[in-house]
N, CA, C and O atoms as a GROMACS GRO file, in nm:
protein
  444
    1UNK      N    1   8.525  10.078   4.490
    1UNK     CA    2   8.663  10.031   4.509
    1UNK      C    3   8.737  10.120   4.608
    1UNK      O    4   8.789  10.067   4.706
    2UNK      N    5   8.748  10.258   4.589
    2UNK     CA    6   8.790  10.324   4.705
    2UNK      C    7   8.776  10.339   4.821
    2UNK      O    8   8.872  10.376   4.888
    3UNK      N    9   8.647  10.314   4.880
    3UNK     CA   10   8.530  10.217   4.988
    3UNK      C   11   8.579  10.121   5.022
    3UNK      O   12   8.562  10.118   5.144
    4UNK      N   13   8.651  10.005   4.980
    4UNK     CA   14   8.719   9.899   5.039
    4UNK      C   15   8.846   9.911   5.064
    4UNK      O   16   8.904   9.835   5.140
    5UNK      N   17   8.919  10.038   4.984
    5UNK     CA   18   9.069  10.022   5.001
    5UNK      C   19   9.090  10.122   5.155
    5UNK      O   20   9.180  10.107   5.238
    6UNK      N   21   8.964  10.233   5.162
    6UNK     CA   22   8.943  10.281   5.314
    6UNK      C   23   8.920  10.175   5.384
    6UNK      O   24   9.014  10.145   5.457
    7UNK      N   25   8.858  10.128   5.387
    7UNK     CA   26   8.803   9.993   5.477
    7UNK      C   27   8.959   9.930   5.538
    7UNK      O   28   9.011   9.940   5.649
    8UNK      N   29   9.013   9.849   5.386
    8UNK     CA   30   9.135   9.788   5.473
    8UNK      C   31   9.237   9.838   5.518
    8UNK      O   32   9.336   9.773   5.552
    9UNK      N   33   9.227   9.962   5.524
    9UNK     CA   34   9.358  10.032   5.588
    9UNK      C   35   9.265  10.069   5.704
    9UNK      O   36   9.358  10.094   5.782
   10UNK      N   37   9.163  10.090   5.773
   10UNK     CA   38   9.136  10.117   5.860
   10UNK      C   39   9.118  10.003   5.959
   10UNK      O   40   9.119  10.017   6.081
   11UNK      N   41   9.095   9.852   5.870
   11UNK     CA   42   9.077   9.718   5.975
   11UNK      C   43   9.250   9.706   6.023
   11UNK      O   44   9.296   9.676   6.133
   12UNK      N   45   9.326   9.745   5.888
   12UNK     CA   46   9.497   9.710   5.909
   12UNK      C   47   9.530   9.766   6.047
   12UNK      O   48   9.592   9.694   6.124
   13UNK      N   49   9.487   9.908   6.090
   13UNK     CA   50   9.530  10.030   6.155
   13UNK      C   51   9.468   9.981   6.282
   13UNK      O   52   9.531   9.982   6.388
   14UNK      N   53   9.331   9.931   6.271
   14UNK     CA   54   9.323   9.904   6.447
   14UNK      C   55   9.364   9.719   6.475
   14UNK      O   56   9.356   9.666   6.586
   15UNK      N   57   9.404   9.653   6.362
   15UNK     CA   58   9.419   9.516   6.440
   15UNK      C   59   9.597   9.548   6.484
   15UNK      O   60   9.648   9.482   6.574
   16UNK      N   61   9.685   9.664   6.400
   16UNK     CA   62   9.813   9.739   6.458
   16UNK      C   63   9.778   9.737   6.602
   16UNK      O   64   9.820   9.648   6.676
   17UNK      N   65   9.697   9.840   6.644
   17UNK     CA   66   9.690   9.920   6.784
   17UNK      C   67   9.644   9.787   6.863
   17UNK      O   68   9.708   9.782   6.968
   18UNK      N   69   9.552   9.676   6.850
   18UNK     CA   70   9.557   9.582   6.896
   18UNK      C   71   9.662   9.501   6.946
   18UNK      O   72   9.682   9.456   7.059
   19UNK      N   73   9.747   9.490   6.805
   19UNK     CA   74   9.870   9.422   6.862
   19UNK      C   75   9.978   9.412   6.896
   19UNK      O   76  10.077   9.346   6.864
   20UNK      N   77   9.930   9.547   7.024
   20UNK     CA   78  10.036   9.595   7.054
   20UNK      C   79   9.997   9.659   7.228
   20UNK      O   80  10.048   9.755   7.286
   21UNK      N   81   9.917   9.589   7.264
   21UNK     CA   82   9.822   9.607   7.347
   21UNK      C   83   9.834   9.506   7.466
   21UNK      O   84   9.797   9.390   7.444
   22UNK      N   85   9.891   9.544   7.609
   22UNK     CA   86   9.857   9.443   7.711
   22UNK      C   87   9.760   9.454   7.819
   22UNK      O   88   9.722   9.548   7.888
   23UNK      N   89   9.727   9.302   7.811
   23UNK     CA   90   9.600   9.279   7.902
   23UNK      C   91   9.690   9.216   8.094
   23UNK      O   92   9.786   9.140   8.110
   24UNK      N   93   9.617   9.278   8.185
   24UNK     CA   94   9.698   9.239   8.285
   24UNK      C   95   9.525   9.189   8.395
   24UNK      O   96   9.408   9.228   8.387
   25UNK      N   97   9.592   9.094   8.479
   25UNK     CA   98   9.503   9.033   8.551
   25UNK      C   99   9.571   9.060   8.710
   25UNK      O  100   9.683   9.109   8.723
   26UNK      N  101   9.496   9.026   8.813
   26UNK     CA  102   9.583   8.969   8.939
   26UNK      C  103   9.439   8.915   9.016
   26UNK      O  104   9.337   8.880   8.956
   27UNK      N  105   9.458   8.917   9.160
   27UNK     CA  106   9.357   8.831   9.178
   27UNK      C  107   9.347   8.886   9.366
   27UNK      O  108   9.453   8.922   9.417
   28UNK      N  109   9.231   8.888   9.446
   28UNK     CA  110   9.225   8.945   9.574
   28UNK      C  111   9.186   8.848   9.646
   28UNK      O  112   9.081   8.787   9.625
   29UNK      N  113   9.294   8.815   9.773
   29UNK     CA  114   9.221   8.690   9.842
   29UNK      C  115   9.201   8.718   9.998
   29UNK      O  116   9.280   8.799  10.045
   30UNK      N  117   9.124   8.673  10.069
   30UNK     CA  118   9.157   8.702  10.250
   30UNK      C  119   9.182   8.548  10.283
   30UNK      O  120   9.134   8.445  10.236
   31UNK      N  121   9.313   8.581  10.424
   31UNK     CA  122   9.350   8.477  10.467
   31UNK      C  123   9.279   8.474  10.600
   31UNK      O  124   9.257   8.565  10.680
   32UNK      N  125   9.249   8.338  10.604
   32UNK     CA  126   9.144   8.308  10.726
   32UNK      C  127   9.133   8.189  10.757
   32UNK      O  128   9.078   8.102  10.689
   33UNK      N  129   9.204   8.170  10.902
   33UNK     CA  130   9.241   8.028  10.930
   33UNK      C  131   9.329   7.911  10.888
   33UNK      O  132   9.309   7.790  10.897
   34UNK      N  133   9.435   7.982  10.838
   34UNK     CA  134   9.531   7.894  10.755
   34UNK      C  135   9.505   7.919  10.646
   34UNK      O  136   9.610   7.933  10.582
   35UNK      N  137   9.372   7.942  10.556
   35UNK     CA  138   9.342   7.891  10.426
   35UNK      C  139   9.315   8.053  10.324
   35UNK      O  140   9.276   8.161  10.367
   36UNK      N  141   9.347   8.020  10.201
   36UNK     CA  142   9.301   8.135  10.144
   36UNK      C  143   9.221   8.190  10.080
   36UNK      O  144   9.258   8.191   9.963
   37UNK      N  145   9.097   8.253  10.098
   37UNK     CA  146   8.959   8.272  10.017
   37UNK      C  147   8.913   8.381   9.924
   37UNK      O  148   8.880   8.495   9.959
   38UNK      N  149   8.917   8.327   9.789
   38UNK     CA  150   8.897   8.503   9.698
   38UNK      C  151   8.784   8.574   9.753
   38UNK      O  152   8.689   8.527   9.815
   39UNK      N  153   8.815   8.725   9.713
   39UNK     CA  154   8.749   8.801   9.719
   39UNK      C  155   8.676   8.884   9.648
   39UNK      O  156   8.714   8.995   9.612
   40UNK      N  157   8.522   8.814   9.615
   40UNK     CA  158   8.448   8.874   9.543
   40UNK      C  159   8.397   9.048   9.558
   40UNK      O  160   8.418   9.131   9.647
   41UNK      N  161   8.322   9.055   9.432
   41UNK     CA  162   8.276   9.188   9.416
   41UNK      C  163   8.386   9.326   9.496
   41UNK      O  164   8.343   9.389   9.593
   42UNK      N  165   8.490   9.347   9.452
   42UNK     CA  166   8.575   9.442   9.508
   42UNK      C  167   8.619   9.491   9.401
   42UNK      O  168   8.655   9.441   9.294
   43UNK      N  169   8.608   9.660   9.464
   43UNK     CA  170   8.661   9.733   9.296
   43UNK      C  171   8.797   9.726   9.352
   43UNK      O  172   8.830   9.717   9.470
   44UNK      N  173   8.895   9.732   9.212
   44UNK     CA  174   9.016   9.784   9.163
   44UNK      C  175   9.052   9.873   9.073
   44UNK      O  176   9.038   9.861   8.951
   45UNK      N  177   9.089   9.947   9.121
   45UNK     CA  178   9.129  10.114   9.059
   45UNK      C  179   9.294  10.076   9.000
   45UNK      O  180   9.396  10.068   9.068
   46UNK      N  181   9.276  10.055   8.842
   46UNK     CA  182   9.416  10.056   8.766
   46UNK      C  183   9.465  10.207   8.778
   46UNK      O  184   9.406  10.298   8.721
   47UNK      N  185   9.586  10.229   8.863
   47UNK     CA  186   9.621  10.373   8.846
   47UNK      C  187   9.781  10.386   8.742
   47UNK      O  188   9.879  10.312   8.735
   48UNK      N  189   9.752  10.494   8.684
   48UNK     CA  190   9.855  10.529   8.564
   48UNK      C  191   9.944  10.590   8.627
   48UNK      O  192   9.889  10.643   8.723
   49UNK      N  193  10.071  10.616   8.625
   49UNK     CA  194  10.178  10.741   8.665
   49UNK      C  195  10.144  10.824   8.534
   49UNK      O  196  10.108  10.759   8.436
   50UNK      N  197  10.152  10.974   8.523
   50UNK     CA  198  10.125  11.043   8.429
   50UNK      C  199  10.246  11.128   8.407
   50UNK      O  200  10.252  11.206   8.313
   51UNK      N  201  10.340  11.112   8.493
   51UNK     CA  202  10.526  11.226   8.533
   51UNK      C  203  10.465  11.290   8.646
   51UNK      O  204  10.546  11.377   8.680
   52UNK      N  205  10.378  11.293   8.715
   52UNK     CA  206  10.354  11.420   8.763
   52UNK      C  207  10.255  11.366   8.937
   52UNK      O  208  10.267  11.407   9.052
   53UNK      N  209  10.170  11.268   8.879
   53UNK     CA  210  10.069  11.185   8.989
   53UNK      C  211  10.010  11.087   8.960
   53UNK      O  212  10.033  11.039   8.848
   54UNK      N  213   9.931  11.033   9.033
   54UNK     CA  214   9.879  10.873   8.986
   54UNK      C  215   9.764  10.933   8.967
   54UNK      O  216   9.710  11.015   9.041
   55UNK      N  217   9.706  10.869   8.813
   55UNK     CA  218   9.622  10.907   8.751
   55UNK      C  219   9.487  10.771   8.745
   55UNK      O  220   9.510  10.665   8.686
   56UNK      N  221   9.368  10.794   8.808
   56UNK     CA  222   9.255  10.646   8.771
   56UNK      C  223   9.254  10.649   8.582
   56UNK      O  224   9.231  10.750   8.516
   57UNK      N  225   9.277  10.549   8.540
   57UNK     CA  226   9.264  10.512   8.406
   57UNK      C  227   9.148  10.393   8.380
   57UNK      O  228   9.083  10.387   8.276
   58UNK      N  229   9.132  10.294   8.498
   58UNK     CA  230   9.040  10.233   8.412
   58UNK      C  231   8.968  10.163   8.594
   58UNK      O  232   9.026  10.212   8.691
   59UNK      N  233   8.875  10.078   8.618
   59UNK     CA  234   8.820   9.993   8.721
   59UNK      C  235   8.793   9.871   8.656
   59UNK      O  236   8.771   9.844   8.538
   60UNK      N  237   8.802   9.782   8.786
   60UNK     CA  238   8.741   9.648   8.775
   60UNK      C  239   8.706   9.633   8.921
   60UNK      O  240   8.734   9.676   9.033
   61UNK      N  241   8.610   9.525   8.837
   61UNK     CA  242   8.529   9.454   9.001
   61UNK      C  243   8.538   9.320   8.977
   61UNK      O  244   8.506   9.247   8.883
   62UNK      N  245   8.610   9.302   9.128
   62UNK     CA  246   8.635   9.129   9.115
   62UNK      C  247   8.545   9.013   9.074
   62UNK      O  248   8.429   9.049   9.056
   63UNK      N  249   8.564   8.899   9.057
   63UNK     CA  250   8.433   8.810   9.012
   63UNK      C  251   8.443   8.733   9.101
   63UNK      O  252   8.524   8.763   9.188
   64UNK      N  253   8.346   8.572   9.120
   64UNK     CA  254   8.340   8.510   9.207
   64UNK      C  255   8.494   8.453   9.286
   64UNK      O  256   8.511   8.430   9.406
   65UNK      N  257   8.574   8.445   9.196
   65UNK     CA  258   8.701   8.399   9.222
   65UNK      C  259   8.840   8.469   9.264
   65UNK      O  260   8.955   8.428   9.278
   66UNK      N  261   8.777   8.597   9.277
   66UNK     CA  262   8.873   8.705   9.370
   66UNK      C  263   8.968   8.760   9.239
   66UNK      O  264   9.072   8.820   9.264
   67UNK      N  265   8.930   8.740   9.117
   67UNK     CA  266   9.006   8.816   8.969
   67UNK      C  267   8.950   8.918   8.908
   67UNK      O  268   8.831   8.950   8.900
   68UNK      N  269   9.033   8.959   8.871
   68UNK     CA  270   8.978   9.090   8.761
   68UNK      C  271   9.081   9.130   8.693
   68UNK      O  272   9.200   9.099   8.706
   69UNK      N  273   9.034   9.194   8.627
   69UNK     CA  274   9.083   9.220   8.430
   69UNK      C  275   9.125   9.347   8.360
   69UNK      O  276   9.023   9.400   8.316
   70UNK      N  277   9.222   9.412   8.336
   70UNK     CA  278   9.210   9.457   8.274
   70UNK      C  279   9.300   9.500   8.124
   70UNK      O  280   9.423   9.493   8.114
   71UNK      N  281   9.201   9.545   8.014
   71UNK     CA  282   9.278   9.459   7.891
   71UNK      C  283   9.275   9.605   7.804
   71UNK      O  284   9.199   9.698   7.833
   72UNK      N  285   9.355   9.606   7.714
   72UNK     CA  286   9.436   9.697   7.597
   72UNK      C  287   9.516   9.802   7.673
   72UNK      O  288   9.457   9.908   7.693
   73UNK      N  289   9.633   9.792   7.715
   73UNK     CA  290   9.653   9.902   7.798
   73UNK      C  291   9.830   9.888   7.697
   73UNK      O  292   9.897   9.786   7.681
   74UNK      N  293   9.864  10.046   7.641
   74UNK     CA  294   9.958  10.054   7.581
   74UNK      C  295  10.082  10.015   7.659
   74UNK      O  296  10.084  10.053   7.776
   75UNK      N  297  10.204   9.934   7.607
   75UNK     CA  298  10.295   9.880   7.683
   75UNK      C  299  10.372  10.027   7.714
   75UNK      O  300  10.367  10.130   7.648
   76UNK      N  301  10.449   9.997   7.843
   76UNK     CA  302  10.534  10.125   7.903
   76UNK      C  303  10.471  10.177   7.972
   76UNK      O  304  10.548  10.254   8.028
   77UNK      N  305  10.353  10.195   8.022
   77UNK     CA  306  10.272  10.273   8.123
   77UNK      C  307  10.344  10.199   8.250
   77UNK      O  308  10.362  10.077   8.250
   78UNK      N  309  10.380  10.277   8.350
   78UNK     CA  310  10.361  10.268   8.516
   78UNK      C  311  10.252  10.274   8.548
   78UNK      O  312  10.172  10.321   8.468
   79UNK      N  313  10.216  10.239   8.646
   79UNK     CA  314  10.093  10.156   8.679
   79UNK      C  315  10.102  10.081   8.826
   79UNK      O  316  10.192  10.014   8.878
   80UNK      N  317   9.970  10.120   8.872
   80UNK     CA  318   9.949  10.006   9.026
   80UNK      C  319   9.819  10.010   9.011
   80UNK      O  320   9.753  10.090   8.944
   81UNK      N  321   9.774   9.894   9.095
   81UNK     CA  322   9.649   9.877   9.126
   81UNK      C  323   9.623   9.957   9.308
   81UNK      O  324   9.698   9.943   9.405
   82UNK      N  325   9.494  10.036   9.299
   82UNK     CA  326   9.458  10.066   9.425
   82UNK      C  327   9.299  10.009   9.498
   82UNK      O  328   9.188  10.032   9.450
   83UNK      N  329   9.324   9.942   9.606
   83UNK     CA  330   9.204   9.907   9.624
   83UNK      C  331   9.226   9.959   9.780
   83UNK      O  332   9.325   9.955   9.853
   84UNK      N  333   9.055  10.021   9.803
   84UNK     CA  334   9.010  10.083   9.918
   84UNK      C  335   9.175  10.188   9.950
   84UNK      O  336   9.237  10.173  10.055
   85UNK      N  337   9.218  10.277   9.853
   85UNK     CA  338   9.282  10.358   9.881
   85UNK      C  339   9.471  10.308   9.893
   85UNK      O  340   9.567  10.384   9.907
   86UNK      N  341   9.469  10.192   9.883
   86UNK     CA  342   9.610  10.151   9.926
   86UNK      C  343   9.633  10.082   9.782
   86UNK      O  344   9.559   9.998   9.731
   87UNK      N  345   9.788  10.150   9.709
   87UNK     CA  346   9.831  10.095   9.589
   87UNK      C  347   9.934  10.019   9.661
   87UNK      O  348  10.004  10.049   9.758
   88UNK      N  349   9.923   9.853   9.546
   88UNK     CA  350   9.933   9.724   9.519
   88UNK      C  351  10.014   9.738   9.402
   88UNK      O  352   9.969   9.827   9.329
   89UNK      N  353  10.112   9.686   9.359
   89UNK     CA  354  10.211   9.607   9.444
   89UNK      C  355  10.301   9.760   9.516
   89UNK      O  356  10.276   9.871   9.470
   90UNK      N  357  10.406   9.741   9.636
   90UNK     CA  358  10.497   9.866   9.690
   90UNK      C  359  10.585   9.900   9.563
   90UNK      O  360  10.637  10.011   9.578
   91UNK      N  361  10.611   9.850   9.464
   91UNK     CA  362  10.698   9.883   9.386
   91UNK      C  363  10.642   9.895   9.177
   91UNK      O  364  10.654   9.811   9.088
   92UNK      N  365  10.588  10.029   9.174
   92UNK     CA  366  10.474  10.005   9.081
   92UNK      C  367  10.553   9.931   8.935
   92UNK      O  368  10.671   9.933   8.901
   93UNK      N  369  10.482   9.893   8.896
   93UNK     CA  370  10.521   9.770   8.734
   93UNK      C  371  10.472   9.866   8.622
   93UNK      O  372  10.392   9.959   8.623
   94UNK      N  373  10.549   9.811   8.523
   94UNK     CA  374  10.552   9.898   8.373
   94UNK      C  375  10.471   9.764   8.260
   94UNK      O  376  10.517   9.651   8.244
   95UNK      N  377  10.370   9.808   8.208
   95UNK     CA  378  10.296   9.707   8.123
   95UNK      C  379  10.369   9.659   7.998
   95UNK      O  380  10.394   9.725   7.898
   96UNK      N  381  10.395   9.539   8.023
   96UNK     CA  382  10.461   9.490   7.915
   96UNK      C  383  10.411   9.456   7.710
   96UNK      O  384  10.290   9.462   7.688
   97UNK      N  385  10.457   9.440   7.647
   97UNK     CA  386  10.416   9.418   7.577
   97UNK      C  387  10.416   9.248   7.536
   97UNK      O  388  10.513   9.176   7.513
   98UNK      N  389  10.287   9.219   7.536
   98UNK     CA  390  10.240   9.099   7.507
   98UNK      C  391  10.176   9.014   7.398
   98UNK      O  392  10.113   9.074   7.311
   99UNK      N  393  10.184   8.886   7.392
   99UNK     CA  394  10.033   8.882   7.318
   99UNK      C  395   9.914   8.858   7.332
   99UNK      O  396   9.879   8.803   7.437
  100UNK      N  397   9.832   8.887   7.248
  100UNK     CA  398   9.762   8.935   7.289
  100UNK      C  399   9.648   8.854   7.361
  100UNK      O  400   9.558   8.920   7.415
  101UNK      N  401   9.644   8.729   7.366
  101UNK     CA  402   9.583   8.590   7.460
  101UNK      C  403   9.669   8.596   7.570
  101UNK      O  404   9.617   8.515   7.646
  102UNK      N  405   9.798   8.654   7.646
  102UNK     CA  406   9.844   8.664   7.717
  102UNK      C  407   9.784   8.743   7.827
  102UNK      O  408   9.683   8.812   7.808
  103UNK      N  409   9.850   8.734   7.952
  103UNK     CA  410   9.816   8.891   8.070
  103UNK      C  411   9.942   8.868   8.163
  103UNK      O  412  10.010   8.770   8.196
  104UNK      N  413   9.942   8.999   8.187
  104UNK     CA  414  10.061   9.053   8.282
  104UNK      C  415  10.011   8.986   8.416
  104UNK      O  416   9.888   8.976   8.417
  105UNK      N  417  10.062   8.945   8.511
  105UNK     CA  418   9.982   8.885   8.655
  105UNK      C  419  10.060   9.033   8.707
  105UNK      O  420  10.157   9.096   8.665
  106UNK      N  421   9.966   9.050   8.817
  106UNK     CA  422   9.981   9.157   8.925
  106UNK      C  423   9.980   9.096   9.051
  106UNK      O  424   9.863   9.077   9.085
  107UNK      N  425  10.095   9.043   9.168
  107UNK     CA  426  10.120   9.045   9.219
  107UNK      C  427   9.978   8.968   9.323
  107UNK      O  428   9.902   9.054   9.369
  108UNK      N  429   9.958   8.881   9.344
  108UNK     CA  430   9.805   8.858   9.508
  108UNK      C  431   9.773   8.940   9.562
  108UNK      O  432   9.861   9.009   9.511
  109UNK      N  433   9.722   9.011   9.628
  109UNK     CA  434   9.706   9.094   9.687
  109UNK      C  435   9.586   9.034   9.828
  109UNK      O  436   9.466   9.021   9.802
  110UNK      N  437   9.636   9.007   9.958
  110UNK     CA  438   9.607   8.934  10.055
  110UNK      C  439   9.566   9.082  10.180
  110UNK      O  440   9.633   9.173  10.227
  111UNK      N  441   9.399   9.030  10.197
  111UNK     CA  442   9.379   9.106  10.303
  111UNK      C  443   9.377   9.077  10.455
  111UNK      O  444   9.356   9.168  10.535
   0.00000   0.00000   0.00000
């Protein structure tokens, strides 16, 4: 019995930290010839503000459709995305709190 009452305070404690957790997406495209074409396989470097410098916290690599993902990130963080050295968007965004089938969009980002 004491075995289960650990148990459900420990499932209680992380579906908490879950839900409370945002997932943010955006998406990389090149313009070419009028038209606009995602951009696969490209990393994205989620960078954190820490008070002090921009900190790498997590990567993604785009998929066929020029998107990528990234998910549980505590709300209130500053934050940009950097790809090939240049942070996306000019004016960095604070992660909102969501739910949790939701995502923050990050701005297109057009090469």
């Amino acid at each position: 019995m004491k075995h289960l009452v650990v148990a459900i305070i420990i499932a209680l404690t992380l579906n908490i930290g879950n839900a409370h957790a945002t997932n943010i997406r955006g998406q990389i495209v090149r313009y070419v010839n009028g038209r606009y074409y995602p951009l696969p396989n490209v990393r994205v470097d989620f960078m954190a503000w820490n008070g002090q410098a921009w900190v790498l916290s997590a990567y993604a690599i785009t998929g066929a459709d020029g998107f990528y993902y990234f998910i549980n990130f505590s709300p209130g963080i500053t934050f940009c995305v950097a790809v090939l050295g240049r942070f996306y968007p000019l004016q960095p965004l604070i992660t909102q709190n969501l739910a949790p089938q939701l995502y923050q969009d990050v701005p297109v980002i057009s090469s």
